[in-house]
C-alpha positions as CSV (number, residue, x, y, z in Angstrom):
1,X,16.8,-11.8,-41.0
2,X,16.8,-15.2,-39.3
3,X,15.2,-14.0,-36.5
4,X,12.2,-12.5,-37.7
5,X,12.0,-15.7,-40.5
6,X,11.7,-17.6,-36.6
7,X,8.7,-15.4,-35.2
8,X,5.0,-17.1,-35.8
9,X,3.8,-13.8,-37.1
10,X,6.3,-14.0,-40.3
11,X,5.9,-17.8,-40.8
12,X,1.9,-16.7,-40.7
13,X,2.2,-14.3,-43.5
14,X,4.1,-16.7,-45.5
15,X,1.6,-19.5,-44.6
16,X,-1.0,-17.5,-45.7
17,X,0.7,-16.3,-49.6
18,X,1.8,-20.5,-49.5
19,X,-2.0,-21.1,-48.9
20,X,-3.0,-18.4,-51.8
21,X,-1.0,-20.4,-54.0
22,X,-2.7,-23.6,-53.6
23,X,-6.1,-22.4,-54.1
24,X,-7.1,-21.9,-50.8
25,X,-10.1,-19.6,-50.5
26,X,-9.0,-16.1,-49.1
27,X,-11.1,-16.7,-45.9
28,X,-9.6,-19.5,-44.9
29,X,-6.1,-19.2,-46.0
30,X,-6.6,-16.4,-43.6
31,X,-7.8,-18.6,-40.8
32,X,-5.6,-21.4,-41.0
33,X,-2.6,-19.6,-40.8
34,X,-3.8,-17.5,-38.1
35,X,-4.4,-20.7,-36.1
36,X,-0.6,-22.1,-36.6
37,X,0.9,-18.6,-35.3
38,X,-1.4,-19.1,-32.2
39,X,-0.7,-22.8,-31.7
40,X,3.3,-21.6,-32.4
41,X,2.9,-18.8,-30.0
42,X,1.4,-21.1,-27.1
43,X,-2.3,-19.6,-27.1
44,X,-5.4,-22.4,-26.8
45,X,-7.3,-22.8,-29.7
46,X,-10.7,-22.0,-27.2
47,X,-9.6,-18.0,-27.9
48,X,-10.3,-18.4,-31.5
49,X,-14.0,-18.0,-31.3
50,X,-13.8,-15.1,-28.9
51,X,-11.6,-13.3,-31.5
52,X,-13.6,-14.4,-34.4
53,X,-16.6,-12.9,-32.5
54,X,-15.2,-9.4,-31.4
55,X,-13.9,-8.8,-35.0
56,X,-17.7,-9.1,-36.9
57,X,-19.7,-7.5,-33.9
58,X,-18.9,-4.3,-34.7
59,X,-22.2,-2.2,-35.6
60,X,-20.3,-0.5,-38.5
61,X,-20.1,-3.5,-40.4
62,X,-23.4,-3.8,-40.8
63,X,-24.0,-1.4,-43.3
64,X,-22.0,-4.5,-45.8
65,X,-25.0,-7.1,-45.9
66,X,-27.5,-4.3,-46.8
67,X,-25.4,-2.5,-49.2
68,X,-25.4,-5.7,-51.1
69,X,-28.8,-6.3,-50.6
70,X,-30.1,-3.0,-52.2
71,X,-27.8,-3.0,-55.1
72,X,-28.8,-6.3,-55.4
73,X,-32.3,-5.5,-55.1
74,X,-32.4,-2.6,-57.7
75,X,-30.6,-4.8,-60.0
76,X,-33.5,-7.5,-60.2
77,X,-36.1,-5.1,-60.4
78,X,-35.4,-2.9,-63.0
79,X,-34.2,0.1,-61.6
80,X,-30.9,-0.8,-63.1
81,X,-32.4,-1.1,-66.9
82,X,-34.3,2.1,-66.3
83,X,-30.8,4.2,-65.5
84,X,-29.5,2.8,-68.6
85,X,-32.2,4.0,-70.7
86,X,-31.8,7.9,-69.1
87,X,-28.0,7.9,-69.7
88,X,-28.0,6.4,-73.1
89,X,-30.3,9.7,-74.3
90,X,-28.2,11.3,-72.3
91,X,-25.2,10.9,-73.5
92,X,-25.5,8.5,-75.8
93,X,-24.4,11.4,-79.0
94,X,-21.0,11.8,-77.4
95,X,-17.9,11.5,-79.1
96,X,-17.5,7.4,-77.8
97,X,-21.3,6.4,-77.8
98,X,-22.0,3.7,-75.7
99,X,-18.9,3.4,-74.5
100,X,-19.1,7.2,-72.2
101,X,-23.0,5.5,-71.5
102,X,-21.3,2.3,-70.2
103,X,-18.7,4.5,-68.0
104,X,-21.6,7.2,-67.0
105,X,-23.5,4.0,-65.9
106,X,-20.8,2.4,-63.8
107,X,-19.9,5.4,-61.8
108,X,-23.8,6.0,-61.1
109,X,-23.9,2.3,-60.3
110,X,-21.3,2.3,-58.1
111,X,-23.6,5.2,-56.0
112,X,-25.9,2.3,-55.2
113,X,-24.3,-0.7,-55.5
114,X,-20.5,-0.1,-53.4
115,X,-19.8,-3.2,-54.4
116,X,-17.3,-4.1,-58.0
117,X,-18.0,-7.6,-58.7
118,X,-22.0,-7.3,-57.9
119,X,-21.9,-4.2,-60.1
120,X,-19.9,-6.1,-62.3
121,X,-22.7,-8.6,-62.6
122,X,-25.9,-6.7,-62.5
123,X,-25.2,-3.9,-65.5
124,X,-22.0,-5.9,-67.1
125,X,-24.4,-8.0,-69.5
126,X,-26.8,-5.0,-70.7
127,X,-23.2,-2.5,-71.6
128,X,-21.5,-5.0,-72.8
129,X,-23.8,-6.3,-75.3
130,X,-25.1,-2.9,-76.3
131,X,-21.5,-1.2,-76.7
132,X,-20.7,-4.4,-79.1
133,X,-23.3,-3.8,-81.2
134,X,-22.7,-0.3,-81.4
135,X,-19.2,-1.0,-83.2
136,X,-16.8,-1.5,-79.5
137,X,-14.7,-4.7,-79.3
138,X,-16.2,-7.2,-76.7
139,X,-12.7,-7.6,-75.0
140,X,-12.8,-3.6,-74.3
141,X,-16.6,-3.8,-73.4
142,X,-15.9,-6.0,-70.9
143,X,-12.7,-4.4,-69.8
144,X,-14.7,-1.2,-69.3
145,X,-17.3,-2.6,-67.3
146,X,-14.3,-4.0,-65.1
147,X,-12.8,-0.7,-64.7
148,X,-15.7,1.3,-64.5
149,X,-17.6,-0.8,-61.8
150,X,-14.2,-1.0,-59.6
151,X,-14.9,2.5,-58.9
152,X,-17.6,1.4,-56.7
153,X,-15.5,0.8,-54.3
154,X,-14.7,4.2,-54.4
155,X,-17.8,6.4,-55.5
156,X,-19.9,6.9,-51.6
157,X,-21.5,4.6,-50.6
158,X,-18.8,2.1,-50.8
159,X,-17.9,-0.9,-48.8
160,X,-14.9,-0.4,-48.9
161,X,-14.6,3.0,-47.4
162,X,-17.0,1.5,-44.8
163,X,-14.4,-1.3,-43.6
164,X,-11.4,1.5,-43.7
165,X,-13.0,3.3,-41.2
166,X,-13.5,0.7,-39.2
167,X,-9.8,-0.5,-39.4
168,X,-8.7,3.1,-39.0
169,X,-11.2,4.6,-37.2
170,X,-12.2,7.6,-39.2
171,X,-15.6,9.1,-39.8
172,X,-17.2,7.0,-42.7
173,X,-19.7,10.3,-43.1
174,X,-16.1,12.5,-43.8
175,X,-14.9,9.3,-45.8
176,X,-17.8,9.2,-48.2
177,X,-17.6,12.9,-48.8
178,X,-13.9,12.9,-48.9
179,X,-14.6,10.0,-52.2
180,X,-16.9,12.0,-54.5
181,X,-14.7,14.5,-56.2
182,X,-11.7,12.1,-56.4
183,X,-13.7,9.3,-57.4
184,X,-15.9,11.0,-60.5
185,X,-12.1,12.5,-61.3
186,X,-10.9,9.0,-62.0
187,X,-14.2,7.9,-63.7
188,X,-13.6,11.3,-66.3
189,X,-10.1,9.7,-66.9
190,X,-11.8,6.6,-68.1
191,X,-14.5,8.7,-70.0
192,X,-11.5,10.5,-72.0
193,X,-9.6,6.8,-73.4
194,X,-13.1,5.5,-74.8
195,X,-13.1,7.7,-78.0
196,X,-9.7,6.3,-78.1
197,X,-10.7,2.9,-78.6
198,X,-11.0,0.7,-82.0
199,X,-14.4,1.1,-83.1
200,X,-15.6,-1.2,-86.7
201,X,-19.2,-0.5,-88.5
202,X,-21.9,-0.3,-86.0
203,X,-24.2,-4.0,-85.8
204,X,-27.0,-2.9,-84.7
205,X,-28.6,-0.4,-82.6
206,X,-26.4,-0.7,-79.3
207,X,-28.2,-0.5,-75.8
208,X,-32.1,0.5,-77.3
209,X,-32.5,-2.9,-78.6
210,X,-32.5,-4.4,-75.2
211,X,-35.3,-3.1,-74.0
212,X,-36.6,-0.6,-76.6
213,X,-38.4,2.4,-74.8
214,X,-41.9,3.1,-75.8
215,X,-40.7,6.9,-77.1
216,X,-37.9,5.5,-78.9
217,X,-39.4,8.1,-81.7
218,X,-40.2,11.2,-80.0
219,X,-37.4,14.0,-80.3
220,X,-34.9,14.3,-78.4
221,X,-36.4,16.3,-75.6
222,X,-39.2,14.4,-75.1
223,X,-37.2,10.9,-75.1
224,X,-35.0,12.9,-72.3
225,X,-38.0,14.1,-70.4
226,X,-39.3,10.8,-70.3
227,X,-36.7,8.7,-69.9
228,X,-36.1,10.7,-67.0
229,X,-39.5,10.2,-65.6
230,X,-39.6,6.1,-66.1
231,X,-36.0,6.3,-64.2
232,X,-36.5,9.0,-61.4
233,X,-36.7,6.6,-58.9
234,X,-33.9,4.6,-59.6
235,X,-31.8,8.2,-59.8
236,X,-33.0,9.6,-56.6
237,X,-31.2,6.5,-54.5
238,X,-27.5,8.2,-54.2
239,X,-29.6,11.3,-53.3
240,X,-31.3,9.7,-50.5
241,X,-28.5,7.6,-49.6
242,X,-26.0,10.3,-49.4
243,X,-28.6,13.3,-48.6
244,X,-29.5,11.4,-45.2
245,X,-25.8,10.7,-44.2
246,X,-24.5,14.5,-44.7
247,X,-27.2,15.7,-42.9
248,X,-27.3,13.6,-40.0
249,X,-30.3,12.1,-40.7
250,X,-28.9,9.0,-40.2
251,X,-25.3,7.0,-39.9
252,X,-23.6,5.1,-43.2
253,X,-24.8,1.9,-40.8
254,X,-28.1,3.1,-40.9
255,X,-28.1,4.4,-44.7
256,X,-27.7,1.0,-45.9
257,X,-30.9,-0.2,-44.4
258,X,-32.7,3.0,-45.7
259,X,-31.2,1.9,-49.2
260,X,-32.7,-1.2,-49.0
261,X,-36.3,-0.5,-47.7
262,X,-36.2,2.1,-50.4
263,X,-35.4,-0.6,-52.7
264,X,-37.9,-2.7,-51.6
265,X,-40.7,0.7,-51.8
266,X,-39.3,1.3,-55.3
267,X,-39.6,-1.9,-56.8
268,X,-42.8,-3.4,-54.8
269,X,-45.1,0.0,-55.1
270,X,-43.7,2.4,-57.8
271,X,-42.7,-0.1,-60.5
272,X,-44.6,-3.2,-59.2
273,X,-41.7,-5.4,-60.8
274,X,-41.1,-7.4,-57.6
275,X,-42.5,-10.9,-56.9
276,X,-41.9,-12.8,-54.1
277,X,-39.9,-15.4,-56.1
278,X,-37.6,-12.7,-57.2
279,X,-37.3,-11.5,-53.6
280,X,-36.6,-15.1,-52.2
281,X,-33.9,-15.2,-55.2
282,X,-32.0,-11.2,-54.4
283,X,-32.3,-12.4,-50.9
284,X,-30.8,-15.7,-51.0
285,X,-28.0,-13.8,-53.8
286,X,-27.3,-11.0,-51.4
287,X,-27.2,-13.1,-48.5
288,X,-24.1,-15.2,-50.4
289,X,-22.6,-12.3,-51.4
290,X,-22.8,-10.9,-47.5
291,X,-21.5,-14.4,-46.2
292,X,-18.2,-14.2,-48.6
293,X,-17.3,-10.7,-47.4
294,X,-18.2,-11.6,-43.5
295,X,-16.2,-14.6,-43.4
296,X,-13.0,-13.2,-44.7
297,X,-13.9,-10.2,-42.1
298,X,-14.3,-13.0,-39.6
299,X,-10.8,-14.6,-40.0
300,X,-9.1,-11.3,-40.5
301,X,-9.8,-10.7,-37.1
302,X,-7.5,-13.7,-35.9
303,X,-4.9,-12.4,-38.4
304,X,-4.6,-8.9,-37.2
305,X,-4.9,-9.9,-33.4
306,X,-1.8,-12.3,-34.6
307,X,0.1,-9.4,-36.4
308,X,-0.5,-6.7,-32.8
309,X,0.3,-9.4,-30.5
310,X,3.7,-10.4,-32.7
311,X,4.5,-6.5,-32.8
312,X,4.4,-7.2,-36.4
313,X,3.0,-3.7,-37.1
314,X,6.2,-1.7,-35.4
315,X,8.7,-4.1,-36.8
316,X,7.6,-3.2,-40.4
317,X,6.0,-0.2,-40.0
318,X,9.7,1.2,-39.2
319,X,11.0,-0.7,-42.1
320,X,8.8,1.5,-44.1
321,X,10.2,4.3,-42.6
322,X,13.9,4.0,-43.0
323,X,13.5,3.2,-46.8
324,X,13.7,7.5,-46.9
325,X,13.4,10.7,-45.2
326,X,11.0,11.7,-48.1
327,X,7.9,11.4,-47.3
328,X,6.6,11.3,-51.1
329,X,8.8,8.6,-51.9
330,X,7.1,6.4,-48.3
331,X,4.1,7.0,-50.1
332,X,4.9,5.6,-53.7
333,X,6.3,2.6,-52.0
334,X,3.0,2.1,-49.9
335,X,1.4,2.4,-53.0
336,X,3.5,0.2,-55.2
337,X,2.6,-2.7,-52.2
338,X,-1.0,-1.8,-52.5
339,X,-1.0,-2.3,-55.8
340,X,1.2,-5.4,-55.8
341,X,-0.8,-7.3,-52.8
342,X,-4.3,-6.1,-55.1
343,X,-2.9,-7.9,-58.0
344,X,-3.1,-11.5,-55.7
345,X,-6.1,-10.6,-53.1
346,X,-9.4,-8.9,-52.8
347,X,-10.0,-5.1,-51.7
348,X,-11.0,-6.4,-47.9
349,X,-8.0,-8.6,-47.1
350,X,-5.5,-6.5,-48.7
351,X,-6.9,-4.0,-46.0
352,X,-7.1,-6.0,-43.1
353,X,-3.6,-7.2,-44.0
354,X,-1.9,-4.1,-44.3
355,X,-3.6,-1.3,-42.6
356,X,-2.6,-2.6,-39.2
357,X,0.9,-1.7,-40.6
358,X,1.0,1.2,-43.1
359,X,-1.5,3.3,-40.8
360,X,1.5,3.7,-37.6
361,X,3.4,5.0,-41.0
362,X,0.8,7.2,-41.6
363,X,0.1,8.9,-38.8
364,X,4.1,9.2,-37.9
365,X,4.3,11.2,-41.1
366,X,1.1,13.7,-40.2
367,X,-0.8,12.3,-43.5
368,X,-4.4,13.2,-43.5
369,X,-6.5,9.6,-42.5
370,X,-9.3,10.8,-44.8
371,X,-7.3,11.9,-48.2
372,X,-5.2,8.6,-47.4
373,X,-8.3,6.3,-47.0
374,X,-9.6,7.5,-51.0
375,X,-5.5,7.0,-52.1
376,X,-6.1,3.8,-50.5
377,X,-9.4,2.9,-52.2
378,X,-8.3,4.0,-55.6
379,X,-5.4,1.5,-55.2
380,X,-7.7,-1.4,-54.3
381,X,-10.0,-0.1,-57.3
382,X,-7.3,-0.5,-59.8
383,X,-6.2,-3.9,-57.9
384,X,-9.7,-5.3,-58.9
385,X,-9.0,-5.2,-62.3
386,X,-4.9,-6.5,-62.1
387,X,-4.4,-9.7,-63.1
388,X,-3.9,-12.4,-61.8
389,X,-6.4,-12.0,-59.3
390,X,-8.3,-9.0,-60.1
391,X,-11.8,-10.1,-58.6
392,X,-14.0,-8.1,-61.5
393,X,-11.5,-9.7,-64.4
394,X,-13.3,-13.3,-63.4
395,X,-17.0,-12.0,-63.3
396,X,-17.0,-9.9,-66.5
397,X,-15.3,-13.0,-67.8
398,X,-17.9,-15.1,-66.9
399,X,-20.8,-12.4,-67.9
400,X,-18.9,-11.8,-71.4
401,X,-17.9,-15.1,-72.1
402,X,-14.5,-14.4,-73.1
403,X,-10.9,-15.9,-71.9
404,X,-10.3,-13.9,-68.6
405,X,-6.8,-12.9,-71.0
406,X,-8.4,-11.3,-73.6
407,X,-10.4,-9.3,-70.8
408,X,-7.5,-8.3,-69.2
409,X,-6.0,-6.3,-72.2
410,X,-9.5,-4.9,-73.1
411,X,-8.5,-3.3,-69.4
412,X,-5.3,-2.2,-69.9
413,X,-6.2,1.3,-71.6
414,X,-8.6,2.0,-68.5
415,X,-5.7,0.8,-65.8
416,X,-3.6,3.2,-66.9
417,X,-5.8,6.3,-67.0
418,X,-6.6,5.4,-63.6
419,X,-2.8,5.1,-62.6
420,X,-2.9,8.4,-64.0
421,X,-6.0,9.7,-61.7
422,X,-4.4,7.7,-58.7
423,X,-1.1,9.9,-59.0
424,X,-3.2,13.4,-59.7
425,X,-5.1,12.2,-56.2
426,X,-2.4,11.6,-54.5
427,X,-0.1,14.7,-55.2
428,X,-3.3,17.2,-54.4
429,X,-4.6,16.1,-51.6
430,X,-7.3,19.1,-51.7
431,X,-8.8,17.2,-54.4
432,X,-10.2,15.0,-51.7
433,X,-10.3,17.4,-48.6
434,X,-12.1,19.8,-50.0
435,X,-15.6,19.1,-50.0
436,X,-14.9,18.1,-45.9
437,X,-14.1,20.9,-45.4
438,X,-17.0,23.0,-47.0
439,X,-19.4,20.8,-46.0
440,X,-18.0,21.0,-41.9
């Protein structure tokens, strides 16, 4: 035990949780203790910026900045609001109301957006304000949007599944397909708690009253028909997006730029809601967003070269795998950590921290990579929404204007039914393989 508490790479890790606990930001708690392992190790400081450079140019990753441009984009000009409107006819007569249309919403979001705080942040003010008034708590509001838009990291396109297959080199195309079925099964368990929840007397008339539709009085057909008209658009994204991937049109890398010169089309010549101030203000949002998630890529590098380098990965890796023979019970303990190390970190670092060491595990134990990449997203999904440090706990906070505590238990009946989806995921694998294989 001494002897590995004496190797850089340990004292790094530690460094790095120390740092976390002092308020460091992620991407440079990363950093820093990166740097003391090399100085400890004997490297010059001059191979920093080589590292730093071979870990962001990878062409993969640049499918993260325009992501979060075109959800970003289709936030600010309405295509967002127009969705809303569709699914509320839609479904807005189910047993649950606005809270299924607030669920419905997030899981379609997450089909453009990939990201959970930005979805968080572009449709967590419109549910949450229309699911109070139509009799829902604001804490569970709230804790829906939170659970509902952490399934962006999972529903395709997803940032998320974009940086696993990076790490792991898989096929982001069989990644994203390998997501859908797993991901709307997760999003059902979190349509099935809302008729669950406390409702009182109805104040007014829920998610119409922010922006009431011109056939607000037409029957119910009608309404549908044209509420699906104004939102067509907006609804035809994920089928473009996706569409173009799984049939070669073009890469995930090159889908995210299609997203967001469609964005740009949709919003500048079919709705005519964009003005250059509001593009110098999604551009300048997106590029903030982009720079957050790059940097912590950035510094990750240094870490993992760090962890290879100090054989970090084989000296836990077979720790994993002498805790049992059981393959199942390797698993629930590489779960258990994701879910732990979600609870104190974002999706990205908990990935570049501990792929590097649980995929040798996998691949020792013949695990599919693409059924374990979604059991690894759906983790990181329910980690967004853990406290202490569950990332969309903090923005629907902020958006709701309630104590990030009383947010957190609003969330609690959605964590657990996606514990429940996680485990249903993870003991059928076919769940996920399925459609990869049909579609091969």
């Amino acid at each position: 035990m001494t002897e590995i508490l004496s190797q850089p790479g340990t004292q790094m890790i530690v460094l790095f949780f120390l740092a976390l606990a002092l308020r460091v930001p992620v991407a440079f708690a990363l950093g820093l203790s990166a740097i003391y392992a090399m100085w400890r190790m004997g490297f010059g400081l001059d191979l920093v910026g080589d590292l730093i450079t071979a870990g962001i140019a990878r062409y993969s990753l640049l499918a993260i900045p325009f992501f979060i441009l075109a959800g970003a984009l289709m936030g600010s000009t309405g295509i967002a609001e127009r969705m809303i409107r569709f699914f509320r006819v839609l479904v807005g007569g189910f047993p649950g109301g606005m809270g299924v249309v607030g669920t419905v919403v997030c899981l379609f979001w997450g089909a453009v957006s990939g990201s959970g705080p930005a979805s968080v942040a572009a449709i967590g003010p419109m549910i949450i304000k229309g699911m109070e008034e139509d009799g829902f708590d604001r804490a569970h509001a709230a804790g829906l949007v939170c659970a509902g838009a952490a399934l962006s990291i999972v529903i395709p396109p997803s940032i998320g599944l974009v940086i696993f297959g990076v790490i792991a080199e898989v096929s982001i195309s069989q990644l994203f397909i390998a997501a859908i079925l797993p991901g709307l099964f997760v999003g059902l368990t979190m349509v099935a708690v809302v008729p669950l929840l406390p409702r009182h007397a109805a104040t007014g008339p829920g998610m119409a009253a922010l922006a009431p539709p011109p056939y607000a009085d037409l029957p119910y057909r009608a309404r549908l028909w044209r509420s699906f008209r104004d939102s067509f658009w907006g609804l035809l994204t994920p089928v473009v997006i996706l569409g173009g991937i799984y049939s070669g049109m073009f890469t995930p890398t090159e889908a995210a730029l299609v997203a967001t010169v469609y964005a740009l089309f949709v919003g500048a010549l079919i709705y005519r809601s964009l003005t250059w101030g509001m593009l110098y203000e999604t551009l300048a949002e997106a590029a903030a967003s982009s720079a957050t998630v790059m940097l912590i890529v950035a510094y990750a590098a240094l870490f993992g070269w760090v962890v290879t380098v100090e054989d970090l990965v084989g000296t836990y890796s077979t720790g994993l795998l002498g805790i049992s023979e059981n393959p199942w019970v390797i698993l629930l303990v590489i779960m258990l950590i994701l879910l732990v190390a979600g609870m104190f970190m974002d999706a990205i670092t908990v990935m570049f921290i501990t792929l590097p060491i649980i995929l040798p595990v996998m691949r020792q134990l013949g695990w599919d990579p693409v059924w374990f990449g979604v059991i690894v997203m759906i983790n990181l999904a329910i980690g967004l929404i853990t406290p202490p440090v569950g990332v969309n706990l903090y923005v629907a906070a902020n958006v709701s204007r309630l104590p990030i505590e009383s947010v957190a238990r609003g969330a609690l009946p959605f964590l657990l039914s996606g514990l429940v989806g996680l485990a249903v995921v993870a003991a059928f694998p076919a769940m996920s393989l399925w459609l990869v294989e049909w579609l091969r």
